[in-house]
C-alpha positions as CSV (number, residue, x, y, z in Angstrom):
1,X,-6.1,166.5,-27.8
2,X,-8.1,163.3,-29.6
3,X,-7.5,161.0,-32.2
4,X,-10.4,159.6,-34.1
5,X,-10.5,156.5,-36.8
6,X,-13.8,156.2,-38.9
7,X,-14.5,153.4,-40.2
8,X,-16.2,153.5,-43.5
9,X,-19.9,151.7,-43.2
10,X,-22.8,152.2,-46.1
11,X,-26.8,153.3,-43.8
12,X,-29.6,152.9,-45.7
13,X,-33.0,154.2,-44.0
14,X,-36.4,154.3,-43.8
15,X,-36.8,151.7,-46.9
16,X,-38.7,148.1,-46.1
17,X,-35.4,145.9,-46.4
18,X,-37.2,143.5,-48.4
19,X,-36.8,146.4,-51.0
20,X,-33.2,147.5,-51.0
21,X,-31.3,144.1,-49.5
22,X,-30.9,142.5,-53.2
23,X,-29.6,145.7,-54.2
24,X,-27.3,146.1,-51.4
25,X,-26.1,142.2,-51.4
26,X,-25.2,143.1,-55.4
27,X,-23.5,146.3,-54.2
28,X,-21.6,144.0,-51.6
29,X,-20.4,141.7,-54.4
30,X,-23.0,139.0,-53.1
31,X,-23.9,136.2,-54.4
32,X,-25.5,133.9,-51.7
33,X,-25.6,135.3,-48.1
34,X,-26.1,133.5,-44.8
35,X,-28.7,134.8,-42.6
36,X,-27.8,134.8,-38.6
37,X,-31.3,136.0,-36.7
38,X,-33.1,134.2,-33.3
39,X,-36.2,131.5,-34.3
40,X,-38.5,134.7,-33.9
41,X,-36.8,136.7,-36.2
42,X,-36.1,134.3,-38.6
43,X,-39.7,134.0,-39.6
44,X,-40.1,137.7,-39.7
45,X,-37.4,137.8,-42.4
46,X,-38.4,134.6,-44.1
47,X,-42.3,136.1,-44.1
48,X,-40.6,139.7,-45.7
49,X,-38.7,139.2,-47.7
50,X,-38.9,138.7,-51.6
51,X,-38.8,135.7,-53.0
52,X,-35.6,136.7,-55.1
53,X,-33.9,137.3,-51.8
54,X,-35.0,133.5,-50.7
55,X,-33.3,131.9,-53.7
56,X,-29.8,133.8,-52.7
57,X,-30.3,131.9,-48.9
58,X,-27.6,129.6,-48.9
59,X,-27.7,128.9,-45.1
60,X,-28.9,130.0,-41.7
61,X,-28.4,129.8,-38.2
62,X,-31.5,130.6,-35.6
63,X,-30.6,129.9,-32.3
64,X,-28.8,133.5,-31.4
65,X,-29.0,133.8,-27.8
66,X,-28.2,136.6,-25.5
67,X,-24.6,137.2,-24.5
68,X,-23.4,134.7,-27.0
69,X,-21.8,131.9,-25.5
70,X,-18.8,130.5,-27.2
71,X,-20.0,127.3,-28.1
72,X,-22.8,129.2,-29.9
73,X,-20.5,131.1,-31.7
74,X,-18.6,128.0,-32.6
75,X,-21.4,126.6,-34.0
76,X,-23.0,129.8,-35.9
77,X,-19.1,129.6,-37.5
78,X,-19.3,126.2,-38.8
79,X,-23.0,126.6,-40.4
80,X,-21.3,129.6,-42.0
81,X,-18.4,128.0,-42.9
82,X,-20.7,124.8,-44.4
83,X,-22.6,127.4,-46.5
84,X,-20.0,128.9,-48.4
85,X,-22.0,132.1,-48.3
86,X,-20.5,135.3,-49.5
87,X,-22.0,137.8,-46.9
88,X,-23.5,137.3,-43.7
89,X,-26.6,139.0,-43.0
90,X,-27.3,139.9,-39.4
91,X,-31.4,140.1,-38.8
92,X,-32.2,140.8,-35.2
93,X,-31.1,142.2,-32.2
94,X,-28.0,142.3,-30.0
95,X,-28.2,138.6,-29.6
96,X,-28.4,138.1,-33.6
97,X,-25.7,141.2,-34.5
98,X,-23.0,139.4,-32.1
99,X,-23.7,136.1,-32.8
100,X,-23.3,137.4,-36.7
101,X,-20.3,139.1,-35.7
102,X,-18.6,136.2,-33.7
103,X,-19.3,133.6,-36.8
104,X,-18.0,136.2,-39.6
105,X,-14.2,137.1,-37.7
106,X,-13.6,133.1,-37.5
107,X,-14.7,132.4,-41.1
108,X,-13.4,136.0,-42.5
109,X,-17.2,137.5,-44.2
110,X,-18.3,141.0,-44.4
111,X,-21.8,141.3,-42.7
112,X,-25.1,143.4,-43.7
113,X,-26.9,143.9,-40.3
114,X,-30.8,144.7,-39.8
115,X,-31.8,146.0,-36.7
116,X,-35.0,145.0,-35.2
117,X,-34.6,146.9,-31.7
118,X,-32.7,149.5,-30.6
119,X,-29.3,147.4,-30.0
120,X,-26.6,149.5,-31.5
121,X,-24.5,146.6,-32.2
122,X,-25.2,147.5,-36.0
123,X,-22.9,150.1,-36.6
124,X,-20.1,149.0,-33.6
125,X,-16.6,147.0,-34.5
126,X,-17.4,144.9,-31.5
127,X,-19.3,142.1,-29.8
128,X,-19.7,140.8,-26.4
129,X,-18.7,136.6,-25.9
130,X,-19.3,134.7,-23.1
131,X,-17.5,131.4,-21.4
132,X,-17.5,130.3,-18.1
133,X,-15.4,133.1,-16.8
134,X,-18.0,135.3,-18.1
135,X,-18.5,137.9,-20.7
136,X,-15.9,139.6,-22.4
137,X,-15.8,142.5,-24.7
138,X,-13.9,141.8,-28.4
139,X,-13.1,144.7,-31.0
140,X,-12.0,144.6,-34.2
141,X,-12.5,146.3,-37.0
142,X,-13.3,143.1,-39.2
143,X,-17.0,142.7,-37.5
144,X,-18.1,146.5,-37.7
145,X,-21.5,145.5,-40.5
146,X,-20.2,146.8,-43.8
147,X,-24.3,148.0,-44.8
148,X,-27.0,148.5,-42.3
149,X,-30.3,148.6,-43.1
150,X,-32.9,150.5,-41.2
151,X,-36.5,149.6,-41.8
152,X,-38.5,151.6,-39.2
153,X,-41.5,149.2,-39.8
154,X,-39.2,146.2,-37.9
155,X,-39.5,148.0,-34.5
156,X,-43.4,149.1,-35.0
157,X,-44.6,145.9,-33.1
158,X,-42.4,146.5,-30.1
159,X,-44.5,146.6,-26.8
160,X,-43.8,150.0,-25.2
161,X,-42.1,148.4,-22.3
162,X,-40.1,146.0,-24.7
163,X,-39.1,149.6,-26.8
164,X,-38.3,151.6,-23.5
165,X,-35.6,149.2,-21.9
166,X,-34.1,148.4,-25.8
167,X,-33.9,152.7,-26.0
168,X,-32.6,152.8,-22.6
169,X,-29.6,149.9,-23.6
170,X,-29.2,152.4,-26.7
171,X,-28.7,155.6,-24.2
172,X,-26.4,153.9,-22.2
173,X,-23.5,153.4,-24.8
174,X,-25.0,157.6,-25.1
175,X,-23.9,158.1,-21.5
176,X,-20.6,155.6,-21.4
177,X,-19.5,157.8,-24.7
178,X,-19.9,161.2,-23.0
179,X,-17.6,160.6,-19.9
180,X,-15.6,158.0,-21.5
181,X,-11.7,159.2,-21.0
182,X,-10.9,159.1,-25.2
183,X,-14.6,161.1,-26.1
184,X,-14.0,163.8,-28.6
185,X,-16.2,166.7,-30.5
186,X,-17.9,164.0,-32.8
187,X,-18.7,161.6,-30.2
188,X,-20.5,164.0,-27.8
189,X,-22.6,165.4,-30.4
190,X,-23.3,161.9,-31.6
191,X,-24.5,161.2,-27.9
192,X,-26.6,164.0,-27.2
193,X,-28.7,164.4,-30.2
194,X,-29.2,160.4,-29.9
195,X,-30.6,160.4,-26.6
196,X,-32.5,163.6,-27.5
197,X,-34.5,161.8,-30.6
198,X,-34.5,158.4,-28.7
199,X,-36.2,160.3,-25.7
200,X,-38.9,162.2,-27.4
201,X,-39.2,158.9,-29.5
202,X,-40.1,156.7,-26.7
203,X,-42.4,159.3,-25.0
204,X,-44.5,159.2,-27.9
205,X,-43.8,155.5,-28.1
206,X,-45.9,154.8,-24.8
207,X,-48.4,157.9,-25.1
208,X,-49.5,158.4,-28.5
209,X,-48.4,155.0,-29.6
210,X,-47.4,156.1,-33.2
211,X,-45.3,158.2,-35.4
212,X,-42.0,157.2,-33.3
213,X,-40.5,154.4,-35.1
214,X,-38.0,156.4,-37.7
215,X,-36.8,158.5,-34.6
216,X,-36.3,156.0,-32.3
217,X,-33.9,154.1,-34.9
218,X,-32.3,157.1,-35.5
219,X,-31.4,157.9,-32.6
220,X,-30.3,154.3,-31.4
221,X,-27.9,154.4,-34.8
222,X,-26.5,158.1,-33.3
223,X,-26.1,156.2,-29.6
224,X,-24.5,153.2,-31.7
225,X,-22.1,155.4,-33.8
226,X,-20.8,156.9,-30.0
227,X,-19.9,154.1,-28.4
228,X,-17.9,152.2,-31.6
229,X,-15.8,155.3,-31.2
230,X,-15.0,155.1,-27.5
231,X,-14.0,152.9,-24.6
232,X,-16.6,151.7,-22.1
233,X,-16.2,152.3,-18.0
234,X,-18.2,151.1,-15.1
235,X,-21.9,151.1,-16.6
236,X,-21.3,148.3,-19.1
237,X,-18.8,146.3,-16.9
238,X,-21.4,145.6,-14.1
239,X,-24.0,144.7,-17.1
240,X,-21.5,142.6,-18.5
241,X,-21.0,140.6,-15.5
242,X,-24.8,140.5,-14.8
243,X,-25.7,139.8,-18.1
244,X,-22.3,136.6,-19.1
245,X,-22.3,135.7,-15.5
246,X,-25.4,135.5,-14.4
247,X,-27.6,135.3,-17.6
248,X,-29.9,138.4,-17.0
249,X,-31.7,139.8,-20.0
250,X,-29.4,142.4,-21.7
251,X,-31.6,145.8,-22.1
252,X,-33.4,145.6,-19.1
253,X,-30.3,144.7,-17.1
254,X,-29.1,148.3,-18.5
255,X,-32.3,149.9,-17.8
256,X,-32.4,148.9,-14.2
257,X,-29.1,149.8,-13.9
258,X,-28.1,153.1,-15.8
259,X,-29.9,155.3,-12.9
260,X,-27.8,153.9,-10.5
261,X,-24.0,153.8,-12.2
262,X,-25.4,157.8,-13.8
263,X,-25.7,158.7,-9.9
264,X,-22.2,157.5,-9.1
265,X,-20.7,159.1,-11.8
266,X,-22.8,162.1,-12.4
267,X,-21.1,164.4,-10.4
268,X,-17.2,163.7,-11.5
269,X,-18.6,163.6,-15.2
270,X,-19.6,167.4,-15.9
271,X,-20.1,166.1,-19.7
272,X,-23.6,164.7,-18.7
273,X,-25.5,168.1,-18.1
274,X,-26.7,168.3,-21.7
275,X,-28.6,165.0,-21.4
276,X,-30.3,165.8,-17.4
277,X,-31.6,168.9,-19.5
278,X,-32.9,166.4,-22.2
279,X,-34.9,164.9,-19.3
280,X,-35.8,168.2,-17.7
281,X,-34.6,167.1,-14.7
282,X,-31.3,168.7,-12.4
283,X,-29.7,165.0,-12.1
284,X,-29.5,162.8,-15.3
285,X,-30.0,159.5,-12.9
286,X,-33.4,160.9,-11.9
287,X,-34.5,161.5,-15.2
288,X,-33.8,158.2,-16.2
289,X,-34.8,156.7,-13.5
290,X,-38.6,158.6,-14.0
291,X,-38.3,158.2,-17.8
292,X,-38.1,154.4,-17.3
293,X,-41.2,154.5,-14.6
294,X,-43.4,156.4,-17.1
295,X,-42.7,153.1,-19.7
296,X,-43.3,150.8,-17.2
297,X,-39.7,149.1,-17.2
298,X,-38.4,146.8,-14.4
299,X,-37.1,148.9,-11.3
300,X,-35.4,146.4,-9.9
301,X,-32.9,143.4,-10.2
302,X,-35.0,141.3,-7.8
303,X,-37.5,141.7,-10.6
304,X,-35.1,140.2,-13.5
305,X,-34.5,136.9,-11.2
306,X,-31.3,138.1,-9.3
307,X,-30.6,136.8,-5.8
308,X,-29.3,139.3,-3.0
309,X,-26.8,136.8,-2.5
310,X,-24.8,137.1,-5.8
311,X,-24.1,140.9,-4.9
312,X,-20.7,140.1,-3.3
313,X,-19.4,138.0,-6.0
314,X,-20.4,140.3,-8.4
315,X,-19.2,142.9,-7.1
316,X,-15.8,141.3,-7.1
317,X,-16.0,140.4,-10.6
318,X,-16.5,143.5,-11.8
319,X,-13.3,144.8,-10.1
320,X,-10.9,141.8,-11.3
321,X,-9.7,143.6,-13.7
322,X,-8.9,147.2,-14.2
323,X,-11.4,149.7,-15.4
324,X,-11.5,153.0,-16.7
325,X,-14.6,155.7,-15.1
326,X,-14.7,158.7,-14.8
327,X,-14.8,158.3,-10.5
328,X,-12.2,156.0,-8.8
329,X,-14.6,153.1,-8.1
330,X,-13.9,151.0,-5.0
331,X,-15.1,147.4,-4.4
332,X,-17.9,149.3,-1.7
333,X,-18.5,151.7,-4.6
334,X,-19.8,148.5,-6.5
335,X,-21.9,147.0,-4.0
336,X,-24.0,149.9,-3.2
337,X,-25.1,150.0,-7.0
338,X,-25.6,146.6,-7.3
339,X,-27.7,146.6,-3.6
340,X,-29.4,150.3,-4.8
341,X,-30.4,148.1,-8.0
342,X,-31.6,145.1,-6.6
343,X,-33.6,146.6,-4.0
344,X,-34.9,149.0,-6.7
345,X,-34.1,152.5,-4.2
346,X,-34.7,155.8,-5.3
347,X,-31.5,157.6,-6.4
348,X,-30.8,160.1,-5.1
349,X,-29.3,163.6,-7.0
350,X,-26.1,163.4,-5.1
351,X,-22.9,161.0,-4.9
352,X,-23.1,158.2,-2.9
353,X,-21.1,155.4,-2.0
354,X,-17.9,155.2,-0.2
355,X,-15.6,156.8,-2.2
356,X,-18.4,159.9,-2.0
C-alpha cells in the first residue's frame, strides 16, 4: 500500500531561458520578478538574458550561500519584500533554489527556478536552513517552483569534476528515494532511469566532453522528482550535519559520502540492485565509489577540510534525533562512515559496522 500527492509544476526544456522566461513570467501572471542567484550567477543571467526581461527586474539578491543560513534567508526576504515583485525567479544552484525558496514562504510568492547544476532542488517542496544548531530540513508545498526552466547550455561550462560531484548530489536523493520507507511504483522508476541517463551523461561528460548536457539535466530533474515524493534516511542526515554544521561544500560532501552510507545500507535495501547493474558492478557503493574516481572527485573528507576530531560530535548529531533507514543505525554505525569517509577507505561489498 502507498499514497502519493503530485503536485502540479509546469518543465520547460531544452530552450535558452532567455527565450521562453518572458513568456513563462506572462503565463505566471508576472509583472516584475525578483531574481535570487549567487554573484557568479547573477552575471550569467544578467549577460543572457533579453533586454525585455531586464526592464521586468524589480529587485535582486546575490549573496546565496550554501546551506542557507537564517540570517541570509532573513535578508533575501526583506529585499523581496522591498521589491514588491510578483514572482521570484530562482537562477542557480542549490544554494540559489533554497535561498529563493526560504525568501518566497516568508513573503508568500510563487517561484520560477533555473537550474545551473544538477541540484534537484528545482522541482522539490523543500529546502534545507541552517542556525546555530545546524541544518534542518523544511517542506511545504508553498516553495515547490511553480515553472522550471531547463536550458542545457547553463551546465555546458561545468568542469567534469565540478559536473560529477553535482550528478552524484543528484543520484543520492536517486538512492535515498529507492529504500526510503514511503517509495512507491512512480518513485522507483523515477530513480532508476535518473541515475541511468545521469550516469551515461557524466561518462561522456569526462571522456568525450560533449553531447551530455540535455541528459545530464534530465536525469538530475528525474532524481529531483524522486526525492520531493519521499522521506530522506541516513545518507542526507550525515550530509546535513556535515554540510549546516560544519560548512562543507554540499555536492562533494554527498559524493564522498554516498559510497559509504550505499555500503551500510546496501544489503538491508534489496531496492538498490537495479542501480549496481547501472554501474556494472555486484555492489552499488563500489560502483559509485569507481564512477566518482574515473571523474576525478574528492575521495575523502580530509580532502574537503574536515578534522578527524569532529567525527565524535558528528556522529552524535546525526543521532539526536530519530531517523528513518532502511538498517537500524547505531551511534558506532555512524562513526565508521564518517571514519571510512574521512580516511577515504575502500568500501567494501559487504556490511560493515557494528550493527553488521
Amino acid at each position: 500500500m502507498f499514497s502519493l500527492s503530485l503536485s502540479p509544476h509546469r518543465i520547460v526544456f531544452g530552450a535558452p531561458f532567455a527565450d521562453v522566461l518572458d513568456a513563462e513570467l506572462d503565463a505566471l501572471g508576472a509583472k516584475r520578478f525578483f531574481l535570487v542567484a549567487g554573484r557568479r550567477g547573477g552575471e550569467i543571467f544578467e549577460a543572457r538574458a533579453s533586454a525585455e526581461t531586464r526592464a521586468r527586474l524589480a529587485g535582486a539578491f546575490r549573496d546565496s550561500v550554501a546551506h542557507v543560513p537564517e540570517s541570509v534567508a532573513e535578508r533575501a526576504a526583506a529585499a523581496l519584500a522591498a521589491s514588491r515583485a510578483d514572482v521570484v525567479v530562482a537562477f542557480g544552484g542549490g544554494a540559489s533554489l533554497d535561498t529563493a525558496k526560504a525568501a518566497a514562504m516568508q513573503i508568500g510568492k510563487p517561484i520560477l527556478a533555473v537550474p545551473t547544476n544538477f541540484s534537484g532542488s528545482e522541482v522539490t517542496p523543500n529546502f534545507g536552513l541552517s542556525d546555530k544548531a545546524g541544518k534542518r530540513t523544511v517542506v511545504s508545498p508553498d516553495v515547490q517552483p511553480r515553472t522550471v526552466i531547463y536550458d542545457p547550455s547553463l551546465v555546458a561550462s561545468l568542469p567534469a569534476a565540478e559536473a560529477v560531484t553535482s550528478g552524484v548530489n543528484a543520484m543520492a536523493h536517486a538512492v535515498e528515494a529507492l529504500y526510503a520507507a514511503d517509495a512507491n511504483p512512480l518513485t522507483a522508476a523515477l530513480a532508476v532511469e535518473g541515475v541511468r541517463r545521469l550516469a551515461e551523461a557524466l561518462e561522456r561528460w569526462h571522456g568525450q566532453g560533449h553531447d551530455a548536457h540535455a541528459e545530464g539535466l534530465t536525469g538530475a530533474w528525474l532524481c529531483g522528482e524522486a526525492l520531493g515524493q519521499v522521506g530522506m534516511g541516513l545518507h542526507h542526515r550525515i550530509c546535513h550535519v556535515l554540510g549546516g554544521r560544519y560548512v562543507l561544500p554540499h555536492a562533494a560532501t554527498h559524493t564522498v559520502l554516498l559510497p559509504h552510507t550505499v555500503a551500510f545500507n546496501e544489503p538491508f535495501a534489496p531496492a538498490l540492485k537495479p542501480l549496481a547493474e547501472i554501474f556494472q558492478r555486484d555492489s552499488l557503493a563500489e560502483g559509485l565509489a569507481a564512477f566518482a574516481r574515473r571523474g576525478g572527485a574528492p575521495r575523502a573528507l580530509r580532502q574537503l577540510g574536515f578534522p578527524e576530531a569532529l567525527i565524535e560530535p558528528a556522529a552524535a548529531h546525526v543521532l539526536a534525533s530519530p531517523l528513518r533507514n532502511p538498517r537500524p543505525v547505531a551511534l558506532e554505525d555512524v562513526r565508521r562512515i564518517l571514519t571510512d569517509a574521512w580516511r577515504g577507505a575502500p568500501v567494501a561489498a559487504s556490511p560493515h559496522g557494528a550493527s553488521a
